[in-house]
N, C-alpha and C positions, 0 to 999 in steps of 0.2 A: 511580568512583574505584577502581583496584587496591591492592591489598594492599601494593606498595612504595610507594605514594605517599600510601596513607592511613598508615603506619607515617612516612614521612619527613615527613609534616603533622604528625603527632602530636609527634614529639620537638621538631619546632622552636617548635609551643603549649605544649608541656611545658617547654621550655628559656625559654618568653617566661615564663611563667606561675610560674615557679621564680624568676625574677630580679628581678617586679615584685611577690611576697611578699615576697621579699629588704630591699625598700626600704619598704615599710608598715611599720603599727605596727599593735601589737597591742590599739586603744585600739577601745570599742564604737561602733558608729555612731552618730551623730545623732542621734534620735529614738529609740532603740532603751530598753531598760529599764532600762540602768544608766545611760543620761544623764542627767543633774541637773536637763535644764531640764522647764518644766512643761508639760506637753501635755496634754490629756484626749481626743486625737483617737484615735477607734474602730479607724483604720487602725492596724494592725501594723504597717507601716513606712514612711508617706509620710514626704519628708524637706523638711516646710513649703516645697516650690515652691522647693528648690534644684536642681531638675533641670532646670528650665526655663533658666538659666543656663548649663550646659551643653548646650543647642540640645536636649532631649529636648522632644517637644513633647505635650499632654495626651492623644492618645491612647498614645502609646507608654505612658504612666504609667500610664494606665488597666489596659492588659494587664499591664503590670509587677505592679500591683494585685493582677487577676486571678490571678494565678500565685503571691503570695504568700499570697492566702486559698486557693488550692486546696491547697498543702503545708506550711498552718497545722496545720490537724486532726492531723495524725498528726507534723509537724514541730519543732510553738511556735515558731512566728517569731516572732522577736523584735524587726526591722527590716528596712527594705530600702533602699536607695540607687541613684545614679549615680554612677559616677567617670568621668566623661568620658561614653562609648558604654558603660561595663561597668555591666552589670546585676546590684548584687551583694545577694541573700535572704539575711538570717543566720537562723537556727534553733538552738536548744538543747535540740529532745529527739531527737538523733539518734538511730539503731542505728546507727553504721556505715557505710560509704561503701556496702559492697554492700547495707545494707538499706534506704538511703534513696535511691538512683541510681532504683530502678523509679519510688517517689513523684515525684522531681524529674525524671525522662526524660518520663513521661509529663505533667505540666504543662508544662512547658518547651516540645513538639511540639504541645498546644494552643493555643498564645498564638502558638508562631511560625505557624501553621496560619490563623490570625486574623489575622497581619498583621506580629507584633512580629519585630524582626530587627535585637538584639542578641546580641551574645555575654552570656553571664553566666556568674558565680563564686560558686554557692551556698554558704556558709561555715556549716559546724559551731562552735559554743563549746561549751565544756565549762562545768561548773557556776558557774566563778570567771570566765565570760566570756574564756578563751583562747581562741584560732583550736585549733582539735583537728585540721580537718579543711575542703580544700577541692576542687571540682570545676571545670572548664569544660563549658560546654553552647552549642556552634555551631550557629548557625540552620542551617549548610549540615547537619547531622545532620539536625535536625527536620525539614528538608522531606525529606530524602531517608529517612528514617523516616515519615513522614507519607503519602508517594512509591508506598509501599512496596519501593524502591530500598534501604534499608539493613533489616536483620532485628531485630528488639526486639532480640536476642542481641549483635548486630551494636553497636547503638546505646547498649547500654548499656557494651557493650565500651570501646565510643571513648573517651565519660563515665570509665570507670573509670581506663582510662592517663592520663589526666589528674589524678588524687588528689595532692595534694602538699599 
């Protein structure tokens, strides 16, 4: 992909990605820490087999899984979700888009690596549970990261113009 046409990919996921925050709400996920109902499940963010509903099928969830214990540790994830096809990890101990992009670049290229080939929208909150901060992460990066067709520099670049 050339440089005009990863730049005109970019604004028009930027432009998607900007209008469909627009319409969310700022309420915690499902399953995540501040929902009310009662879970005692080890998982950090299964969403009790509502994804299944939306055509994911058990192993995509698996990798989903996979991806939210890998950017636990250094993350605290909080939950994780489907909305449709979108792959969304929330976390609350962020640094910072640029200090958390290496954490979530590089999980995100081992899952797609494995198989998984969703897009995802890893989500920052902040103490009181607001959105602080989010990313997009396209499988077409990770293989072509993966590839070694795009450069870690490269890849977390893409990741980063995407912040909104």
């Amino acid at each position: 992909m050339n440089g005009r046409s990863r730049r005109g990919y970019l604004v028009v996921l930027t432009a998607t990605a900007v209008a469909g925050c627009l319409g969310g709400d700022a309420e915690p996920p499902e399953g995540s820490d501040d929902d009310d109902s009662e879970s005692d499940n080890d998982d950090p963010g299964s969403d009790d087999g509502d994804s299944e509903s939306d055509g994911v099928d058990e192993g995509t969830q698996g990798l989903a899984a996979e991806m939210a214990e890998a950017i636990d540790e250094e993350l605290g994830v909080t939950g994780w979700r489907f909305e449709g096809q979108l792959y969304v990890p929330e976390y609350a101990d962020g640094d910072g888009v640029d200090a958390d992009i290496p954490v979530l670049a590089a999980a995100y290229a081992d899952v797609v690596d494995a198989g998984f080939d969703h897009r995802s929208m890893p989500t920052a909150r902040d103490a009181d549970g607001d959105i602080e901060y989010m990313v997009f992460l396209e499988p077409e990066w990770g293989r072509e990261y993966v590839a070694g067709e795009l450069s870690e520099s490269e890849y977390h670049a893409a990741i980063s113009e995407t912040e909104h």
